[in-house]
N, C-alpha and C positions, 0 to 999 in steps of 0.2 A: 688399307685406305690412306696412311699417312704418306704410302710414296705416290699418290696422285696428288695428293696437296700443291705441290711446285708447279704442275703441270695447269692446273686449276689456277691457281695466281696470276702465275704468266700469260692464261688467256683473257682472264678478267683483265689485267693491266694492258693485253694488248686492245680489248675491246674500251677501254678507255682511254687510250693513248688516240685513237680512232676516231671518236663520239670529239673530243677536246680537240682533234685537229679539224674536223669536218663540222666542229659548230658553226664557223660564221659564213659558212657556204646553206647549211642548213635554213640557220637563220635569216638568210636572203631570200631565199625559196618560197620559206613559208610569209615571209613581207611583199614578196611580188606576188605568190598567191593571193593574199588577202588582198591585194590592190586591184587585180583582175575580177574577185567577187565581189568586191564594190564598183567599179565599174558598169559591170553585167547586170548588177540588183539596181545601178541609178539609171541606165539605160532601159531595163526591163521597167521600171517604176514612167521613165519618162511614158514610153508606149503606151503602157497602161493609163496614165493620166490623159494624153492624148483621144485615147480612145473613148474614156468615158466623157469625155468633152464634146466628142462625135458621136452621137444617139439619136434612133430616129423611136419615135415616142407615136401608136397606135391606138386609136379607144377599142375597143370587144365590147360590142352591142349585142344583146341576147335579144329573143323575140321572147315575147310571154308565154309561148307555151313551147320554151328549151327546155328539153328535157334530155340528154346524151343517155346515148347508152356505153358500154364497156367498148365496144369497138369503136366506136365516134374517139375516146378519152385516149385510147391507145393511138390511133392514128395523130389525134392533135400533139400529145406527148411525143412522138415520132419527128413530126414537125418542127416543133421546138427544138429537137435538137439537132436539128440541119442548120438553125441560126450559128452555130459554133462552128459548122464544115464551114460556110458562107463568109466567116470574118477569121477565115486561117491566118494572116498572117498577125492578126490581135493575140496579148495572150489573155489569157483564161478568164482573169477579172475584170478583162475591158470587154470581152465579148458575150460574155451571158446574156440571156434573155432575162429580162425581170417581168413579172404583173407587177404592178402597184394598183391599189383600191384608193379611191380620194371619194370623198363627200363633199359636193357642190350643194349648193342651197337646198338640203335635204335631199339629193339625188344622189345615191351614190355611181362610182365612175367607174370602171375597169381600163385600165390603161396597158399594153404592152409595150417593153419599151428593150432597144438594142441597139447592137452596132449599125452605122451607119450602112458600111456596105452589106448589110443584111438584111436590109431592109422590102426587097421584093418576097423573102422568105415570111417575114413580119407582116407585111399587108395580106397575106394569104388566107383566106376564111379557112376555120382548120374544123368550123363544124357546120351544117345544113344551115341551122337557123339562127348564126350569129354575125352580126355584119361587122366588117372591120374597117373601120373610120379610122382615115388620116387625121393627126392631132392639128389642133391649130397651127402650127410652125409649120411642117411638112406634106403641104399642101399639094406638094408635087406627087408624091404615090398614087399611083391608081390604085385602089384596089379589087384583086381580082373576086369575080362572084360566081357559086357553084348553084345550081337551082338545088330545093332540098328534095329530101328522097320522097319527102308524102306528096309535092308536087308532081313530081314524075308519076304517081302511084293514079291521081286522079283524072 
């Protein structure tokens, strides 16, 4: 073992004769790195904030006698998530669909609310008997309306 020793030393001192010439190339690398993912995360950040600036905001008006079943729930859940195909070039935190619930003078509200260019996706009735009211601000949607299935039935 002790006639590998030399051999052993001289690699070690080669591999740090190496690491000490190639530090301040290293260290450039990993500084323009970091400068490129700062960049990308303030760039990604601006989109983002842009995004959630441009929101189009729905009410979900239930009839009183809503009552969904598993296929109704599956297909709106379906739905929902084509607001994310719809604002592709959004990313992820600016294009979500949200509910929010708000309480108006003891009424409570159901709101949907998302990206703007997704918003034909968002006015879309995703069940028989829940109407989808454009918000105050966004008067311009139409929204589309499906008859419900017990009308068709009668």
């Amino acid at each position: 073992m002790r006639a590998d020793l030399p051999g052993r030393v001289q690699r070690f001192f080669d591999i740090a004769h190496w690491i000490a010439w190639s530090a301040p190339y290293l260290a450039l690398l990993v500084l323009v790195g970091g400068i490129i993912a700062i960049a990308v995360a303030l760039l990604r950040a601006q989109r983002v904030t842009e995004a959630l600036a441009d929101r189009v905001t729905v009410e979900v008006v239930p009839t009183s006698t809503f009552d969904p079943g598993e296929g109704e729930i599956g297909r709106w859940a379906h739905q929902l998530s084509r607001v994310r195909y719809a604002a592709a070039a959004t990313p992820a935190r600016g294009a979500a669909a949200r509910l929010r619930y708000t309480v108006e003078d003891g009424t409570m509200h159901c709101y949907l609310e998302g990206p703007a260019t997704a918003s034909a996706v968002l006015a879309m009735p995703g069940f028989a008997e829940v109407e989808v009211r454009a918000a105050r601000a966004e008067q311009t949607i139409q929204p589309v309306r499906f008859p419900s299935q017990r009308e068709g039935k009668q």
